[in-house]
N, C-alpha and C positions, 0 to 999 in steps of 0.2 A: 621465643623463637617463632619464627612468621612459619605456618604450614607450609609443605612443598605437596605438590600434587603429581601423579605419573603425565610424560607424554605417553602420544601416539607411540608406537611399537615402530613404528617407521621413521618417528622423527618429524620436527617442524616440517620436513620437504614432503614426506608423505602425506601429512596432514594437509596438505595445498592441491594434491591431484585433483579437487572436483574445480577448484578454481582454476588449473591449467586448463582441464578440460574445457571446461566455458570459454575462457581467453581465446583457446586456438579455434574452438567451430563454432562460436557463437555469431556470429556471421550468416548463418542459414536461417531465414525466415521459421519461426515454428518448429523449430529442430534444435534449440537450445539445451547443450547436453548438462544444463545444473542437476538433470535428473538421473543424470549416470551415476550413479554410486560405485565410489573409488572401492576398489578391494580392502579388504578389512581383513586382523589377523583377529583367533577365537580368543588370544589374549593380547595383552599391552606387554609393556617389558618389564613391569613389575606384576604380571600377574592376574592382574585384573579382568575379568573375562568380558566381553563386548557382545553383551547380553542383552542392553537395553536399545537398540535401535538405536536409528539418525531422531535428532535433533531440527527442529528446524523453530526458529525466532523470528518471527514479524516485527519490525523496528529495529533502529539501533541505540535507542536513547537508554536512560539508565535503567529503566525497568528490563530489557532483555540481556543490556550488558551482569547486569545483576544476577538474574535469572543465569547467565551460562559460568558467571562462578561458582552460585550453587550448585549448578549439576556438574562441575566437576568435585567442589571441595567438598559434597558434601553425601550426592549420589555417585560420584569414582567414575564418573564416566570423560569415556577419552576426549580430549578436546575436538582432536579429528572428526568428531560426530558430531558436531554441533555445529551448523552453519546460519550465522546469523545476515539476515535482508533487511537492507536499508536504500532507502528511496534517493537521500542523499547523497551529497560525496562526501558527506563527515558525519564521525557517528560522534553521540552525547544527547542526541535532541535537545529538551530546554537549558541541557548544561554546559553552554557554548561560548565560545570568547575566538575573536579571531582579532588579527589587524596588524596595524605598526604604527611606530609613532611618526611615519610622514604624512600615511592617509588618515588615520585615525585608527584605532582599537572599539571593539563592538561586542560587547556584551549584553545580549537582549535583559537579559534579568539574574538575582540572582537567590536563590533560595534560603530560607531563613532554616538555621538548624540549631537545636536545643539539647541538651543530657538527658534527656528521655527516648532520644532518637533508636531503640534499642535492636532494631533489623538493621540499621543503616551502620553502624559501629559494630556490628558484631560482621558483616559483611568483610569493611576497610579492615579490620583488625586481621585478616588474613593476605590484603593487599602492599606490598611495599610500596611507600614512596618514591619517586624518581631516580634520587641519587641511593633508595637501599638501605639508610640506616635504619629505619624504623618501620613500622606500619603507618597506613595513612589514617588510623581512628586515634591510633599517639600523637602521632602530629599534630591532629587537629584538637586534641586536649590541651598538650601543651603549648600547642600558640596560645588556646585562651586562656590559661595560666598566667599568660606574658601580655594580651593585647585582650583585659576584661573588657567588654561593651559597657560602655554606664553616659550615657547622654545628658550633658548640661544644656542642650538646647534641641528638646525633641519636638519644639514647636516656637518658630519664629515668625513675628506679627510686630510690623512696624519696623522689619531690621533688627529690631532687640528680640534676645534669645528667653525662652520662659523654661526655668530651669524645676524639674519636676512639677509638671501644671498639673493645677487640680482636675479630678475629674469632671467636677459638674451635675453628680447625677442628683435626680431628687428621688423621694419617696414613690411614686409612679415606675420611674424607671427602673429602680431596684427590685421592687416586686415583679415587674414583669420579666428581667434578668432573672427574678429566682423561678418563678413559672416555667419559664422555657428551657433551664437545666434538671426540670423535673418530671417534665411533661413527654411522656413515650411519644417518639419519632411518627406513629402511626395515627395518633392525635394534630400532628403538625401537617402531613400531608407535604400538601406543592405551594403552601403559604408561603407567602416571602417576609421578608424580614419589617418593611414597611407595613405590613398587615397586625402587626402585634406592639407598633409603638407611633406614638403622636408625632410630629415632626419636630418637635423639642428637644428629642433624643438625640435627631440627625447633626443638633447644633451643637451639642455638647463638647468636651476636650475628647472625653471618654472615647466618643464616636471618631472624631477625628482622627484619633491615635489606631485606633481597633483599624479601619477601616482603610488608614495606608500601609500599617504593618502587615494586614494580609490581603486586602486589596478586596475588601467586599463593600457591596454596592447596596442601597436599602433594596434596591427587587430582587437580589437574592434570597437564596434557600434558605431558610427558617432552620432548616434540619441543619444544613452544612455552620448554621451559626451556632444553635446548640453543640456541633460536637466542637464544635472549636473554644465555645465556653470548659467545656469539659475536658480538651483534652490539654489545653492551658492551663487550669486550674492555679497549679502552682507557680505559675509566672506573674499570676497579678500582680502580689507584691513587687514592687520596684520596674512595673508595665511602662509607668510612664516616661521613666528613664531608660528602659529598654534592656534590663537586667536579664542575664541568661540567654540573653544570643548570642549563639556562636557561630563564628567565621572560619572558613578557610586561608592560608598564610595568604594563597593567588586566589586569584577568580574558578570557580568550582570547575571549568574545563580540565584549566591547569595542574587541579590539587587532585581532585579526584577521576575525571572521565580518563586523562594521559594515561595516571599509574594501572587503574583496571586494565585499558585496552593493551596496556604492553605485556599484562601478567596474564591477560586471555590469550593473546599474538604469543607468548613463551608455552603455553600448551596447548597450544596446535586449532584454535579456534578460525574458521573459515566466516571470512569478511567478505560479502556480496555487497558491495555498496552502489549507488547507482542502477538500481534493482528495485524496482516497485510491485509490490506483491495487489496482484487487482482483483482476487477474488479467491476463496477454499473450494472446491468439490466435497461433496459428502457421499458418503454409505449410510443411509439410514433404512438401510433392508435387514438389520441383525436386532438381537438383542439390545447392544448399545450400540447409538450411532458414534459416528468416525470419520474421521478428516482421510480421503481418498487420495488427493491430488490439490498443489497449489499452482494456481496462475498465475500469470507473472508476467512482466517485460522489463527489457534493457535498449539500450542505444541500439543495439544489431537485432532485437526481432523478439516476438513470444516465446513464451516457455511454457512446458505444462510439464508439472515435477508430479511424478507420482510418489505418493505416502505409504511405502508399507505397513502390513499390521504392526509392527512391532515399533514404528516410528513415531514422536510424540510431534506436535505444532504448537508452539505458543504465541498468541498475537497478543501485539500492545493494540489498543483500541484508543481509535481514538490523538489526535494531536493540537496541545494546547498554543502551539508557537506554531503550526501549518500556516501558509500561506503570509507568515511575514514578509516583511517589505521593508529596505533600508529607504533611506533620504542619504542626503548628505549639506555641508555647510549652506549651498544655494538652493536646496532642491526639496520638501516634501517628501514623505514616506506613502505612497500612494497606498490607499485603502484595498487591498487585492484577496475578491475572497474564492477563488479558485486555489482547491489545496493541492498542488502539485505535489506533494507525495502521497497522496490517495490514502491516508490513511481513515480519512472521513468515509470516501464511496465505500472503501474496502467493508467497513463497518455495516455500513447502508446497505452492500450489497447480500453478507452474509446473515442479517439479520433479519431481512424481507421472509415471509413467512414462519420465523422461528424465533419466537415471542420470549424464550430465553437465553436468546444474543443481546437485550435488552434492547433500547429504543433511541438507536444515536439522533436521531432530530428533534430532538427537546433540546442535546447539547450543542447540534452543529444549526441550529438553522434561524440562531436569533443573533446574528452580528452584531446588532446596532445595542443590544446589551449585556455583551461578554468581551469589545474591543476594548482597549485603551493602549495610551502610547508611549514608548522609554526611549531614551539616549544618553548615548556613552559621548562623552567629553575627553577629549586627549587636549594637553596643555602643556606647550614649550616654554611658558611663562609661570613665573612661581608665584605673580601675586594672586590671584586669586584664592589660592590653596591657603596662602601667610593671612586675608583678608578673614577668609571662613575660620580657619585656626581662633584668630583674635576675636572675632566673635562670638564662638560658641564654648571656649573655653577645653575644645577638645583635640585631640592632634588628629590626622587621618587613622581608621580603624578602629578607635574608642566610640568615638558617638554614635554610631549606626543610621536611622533615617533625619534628616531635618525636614519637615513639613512642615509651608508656606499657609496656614488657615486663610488667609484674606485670599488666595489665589483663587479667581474662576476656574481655573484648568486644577485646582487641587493636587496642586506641586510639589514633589519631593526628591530631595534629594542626598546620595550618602558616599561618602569621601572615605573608601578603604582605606588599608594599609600599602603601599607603594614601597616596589614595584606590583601593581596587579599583576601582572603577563611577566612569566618567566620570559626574561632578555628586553625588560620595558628598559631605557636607557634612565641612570640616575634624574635627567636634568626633563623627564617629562613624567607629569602627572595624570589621572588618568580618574572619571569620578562619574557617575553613575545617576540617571534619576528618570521618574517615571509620573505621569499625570491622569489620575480616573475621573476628568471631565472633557474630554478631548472635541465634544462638537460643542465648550463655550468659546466665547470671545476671549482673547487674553486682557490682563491689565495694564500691560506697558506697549502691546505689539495687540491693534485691533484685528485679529484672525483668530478661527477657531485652532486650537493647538494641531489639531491634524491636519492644516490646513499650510503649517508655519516649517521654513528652511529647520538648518540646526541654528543659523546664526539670528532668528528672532527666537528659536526658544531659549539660547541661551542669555539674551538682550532679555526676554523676561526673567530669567533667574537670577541677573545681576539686579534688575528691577527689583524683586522682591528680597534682594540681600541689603536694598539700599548701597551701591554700589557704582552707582551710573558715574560717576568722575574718573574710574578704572575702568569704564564699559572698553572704551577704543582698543586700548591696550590690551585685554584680556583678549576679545573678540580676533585681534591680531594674529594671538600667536596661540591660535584654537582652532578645533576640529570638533566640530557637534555632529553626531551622525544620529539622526532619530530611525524608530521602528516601530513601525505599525506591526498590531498582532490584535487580527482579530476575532479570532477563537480563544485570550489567554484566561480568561475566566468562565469559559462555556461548562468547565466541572459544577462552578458552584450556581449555575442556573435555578429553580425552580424545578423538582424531580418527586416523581413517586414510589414507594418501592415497586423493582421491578425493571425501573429503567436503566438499573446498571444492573449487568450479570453477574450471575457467580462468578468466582477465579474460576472455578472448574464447574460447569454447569450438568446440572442435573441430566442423564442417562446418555452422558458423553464418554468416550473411553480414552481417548489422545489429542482432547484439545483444553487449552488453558489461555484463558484473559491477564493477563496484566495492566498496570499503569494505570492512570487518575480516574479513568473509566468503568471499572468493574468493582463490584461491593466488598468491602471490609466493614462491617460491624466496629463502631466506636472510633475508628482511626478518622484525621481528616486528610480531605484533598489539598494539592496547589502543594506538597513538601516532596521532597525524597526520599522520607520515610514513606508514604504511602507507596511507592512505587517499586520500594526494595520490599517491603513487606509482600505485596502482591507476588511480585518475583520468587520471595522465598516459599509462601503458599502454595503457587502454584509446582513449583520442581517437587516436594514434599509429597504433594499429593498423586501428582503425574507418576510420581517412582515408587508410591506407598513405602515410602521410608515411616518410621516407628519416633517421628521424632515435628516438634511444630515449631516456627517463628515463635522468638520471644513474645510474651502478652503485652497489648498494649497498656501503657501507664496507666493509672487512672487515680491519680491523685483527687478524685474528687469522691474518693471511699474514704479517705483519710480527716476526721474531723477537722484536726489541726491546721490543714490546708483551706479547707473549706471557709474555718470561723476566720483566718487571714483575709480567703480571698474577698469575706463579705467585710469585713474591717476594713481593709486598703478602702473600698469601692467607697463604700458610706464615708470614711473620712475624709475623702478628698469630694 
């Protein structure tokens, strides 16, 4: 039975007074009443006393959606108290899908999720689905019960499909694999991943595979590669076929951001969307310092929200999809690095003198190596889909990535289960892919990929499918929308300890980090475990609940997994 949690004392409509308020006088320059605090009862209608203060959430993507289902299912507090700020006009951040099938459907990316995901499942498992029969951490078991990931062609060269490819490593490369899952983080420093291997490596199947399943670059973090050695451990076996990834039925908007935001919107959760929070005030005249007052503005004028003591603030730090950019079928995804939702300055600003907010411009301020480029593909025409099919020997949803090795632009691409988008129509399909060489030349369309409409990148995917005799007709009855993003791998930068903060930083009393940017010990970045785990840290901590997020996995205590994962490696 799915947990039920109290509302407001007053009900969804009570729960909405500070958002009336705003609506009606938000209008007045500098007079923005979001700081009026609506009347509150000493208890809810079950009883629960309204003890802990307001709430206030910096972002709307999953980390603070997360974050305000634990502090109701878990610290009881009323939803009414919780007001969450978001810069945009749609919350989910990187877990987005918008569109139709005239103009196209837009899914910047989509997150890879595993049976060890244990914040992120223990989270859904309180959430229903859509239509209510179940929870959404059932759901997404039992799809993959029904639609296992197992790739016959997780690397296609020449048109033909290489059905579990070897890895390629030699004896050099393996030793330096086992070094760098042994060797303490504090040894590795701000090395990159290029610092600890010959360029041999970079050519390997190994590398290929590793490197578009999670999208790391050889100048990446040494540290961020270790934990990902380690916190995969048990997935090597059957890596190359892509064993143990699991999907959602839709695209993660769909499956998961809907059902939270509706089960948050059922108890009394206040949605500021269109709201840019541009900087915190502090008290740090007491004992412990303290979040004072948040700044802010909307469409009608500034705000300055005062914090009382008993109020807590949690900011996401931090945004890896900021300042995207679509194209479209004729047009380029222009390269735009001004982040309109401020969550970069916000970082920048609050961090300026206080060295444990950590150090956002290691992650915000090297574009040229943390961009790279995706687009979603909508198709009113079935051959393409019937062509890929017969190729790789998988239907849509089993195979997971295909990557193009001979591609300059290091091409991939991955053909869900259909309909992605709840109300996709039967007769359109709809298919996903992303390139980490984006300023080469292409091999069939001479432009750098970011440089290229959607209708030359997708002229290069039919290129690299061996395909060109269907090029006309696919191209036809298609919509290519590319997006530039280029902050999406500024997490796994080059970083020291330090440069990300605590969830809850030292001799602070009401303020809490979340999302890709703040430190978790052993977990990695770039997933939505990292970001529900943060979330779940920080409410736990904030409200000294007697209770922690599940630990993370670490199958690499476990010999059995270990002497596998060095088996797989060496035999292939």
């Amino acid at each position: 039975m799915l947990e039920q949690r109290p509302l407001c004392a007053a009900g969804r409509s009570g729960c909405s007074s500070i958002a009336a308020n705003l609506d009606r006088e938000n209008n007045v320059q500098n007079s923005d009443p979001i700081h009026a605090h609506a009347p509150r009862a000493d208890v809810d209608r079950d009883g629960h006393p309204a003890e802990n203060g307001k709430f206030y959430l910096v972002g709307g993507g999953i980390a603070s959606l997360a974050a305000a289902a634990f502090l109701i299912r878990d610290g009881h507090v009323r939803g009414c108290d919780i007001t969450i700020f978001e810069a945009l006009d749609k919350l989910g951040g990187s877990l987005d899908g918008a569109g139709n099938p005239e103009s196209g459907y837009v899914a910047r990316g989509g997150r890879m999720l595993e049976s060890k995901y244990l914040c992120t499942y223990d989270l859904f498992s309180s959430i229903p689905t859509l239509d209510g029969t179940k929870s959404v951490t059932q759901e997404i078991f039992d799809w993959n019960e029904t639609m296992r990931t197992s790739s016959r062609a997780r690397l296609v060269r020449e048109g033909k499909r290489e059905d579990a490819p070897a890895y390629g490593l030699d004896e050099k490369h393996l030793v330096t694999l086992g070094r760098l899952s042994i060797e303490p983080e504090a040894m590795l420093g701000a090395s990159r991943i290029a610092d600890h291997f010959d360029t041999s490596f970079f050519e390997t199947n190994f590398w290929l595979m590793w490197c578009t399943t999670f999208a790391f670059q050889p100048w990446h973090s040494a540290v961020e590669f270790r934990r990902y050695l380690l916190r995969f451990a048990h997935m090597s076996t059957g890596f190359n076929q892509l064993h143990g990834i699991m999907r959602t039925v839709y695209n993660q908007y769909d499956s998961m951001i809907r059902p939270l935001r509706r089960w948050l919107d059922d108890h009394g959760v206040a949605f500021r969307q269109d709201t840019r929070v541009t900087d915190l005030r502090f008290d740090e005249t007491g004992p412990l310092n303290r979040v004072s007052a948040i700044a802010g503005e909307t469409a009608h004028g500034r705000f300055d929200l005062p914090v009382d003591p008993a109020d807590k603030v949690i900011v996401t730090l931090g945004s890896m999809t900021a300042a995207s950019s679509l194209g479209g079928m004729d047009r380029p995804a222009p390269l735009d690095t001004v982040d309109a939702t401020g969550a970069w300055s916000l970082w920048k600003n609050i961090a300026s003198g206080r060295p444990e907010f950590g150090h956002p411009s290691i992650f915000a301020d090297h574009v040229d190596a943390s961009k790279w480029l995706s687009f979603t593909v909508t198709l009113r025409d079935p051959t393409l889909f019937r062509l890929i099919r017969d190729l790789t020997g998988n239907v849509p949803g089993e195979g997971g990535l295909i990557t193009f090795p001979e591609s300059n632009w290091l091409v991939s691409i991955v053909l869900p289960h259909q309909p992605h988008f709840i109300g996709q129509p039967a007769d359109v399909q709809v298919f996903w892919g992303y390139g980490l060489r984006v300023d080469q030349p292409g091999d069939f369309v001479d432009k750098p990929m970011q440089a290229c409409t959607g209708r030359e990148i997708l002229t290069e995917i039919v290129g690299h499918l061996k395909m060109q005799s269907e090029s006309a007709r696919i191209l036809e009855h298609a919509v290519c929308i590319p997006c530039m993003m280029p902050f999406i791998t500024s997490q796994f930068l080059p970083r020291r300890r330090g440069d990300r903060p605590a969830v809850v930083p030292d001799e602070w009393r009401n303020l809490a980090f979340i999302g890709q940017f703040c430190e978790l010990p052993d977990d990695v970045v770039f997933t939505v475990e990292y970001s529900v785990r943060s979330a779940q840290n920080a409410v736990y901590a904030l409200l000294g609940l007697d209770r922690a997020a599940p630990a993370v996995y670490k199958g690499q205590h476990d010999p059995r997994i270990v002497y596998k994962a060095f088996a797989t490696l060496r035999d292939h």
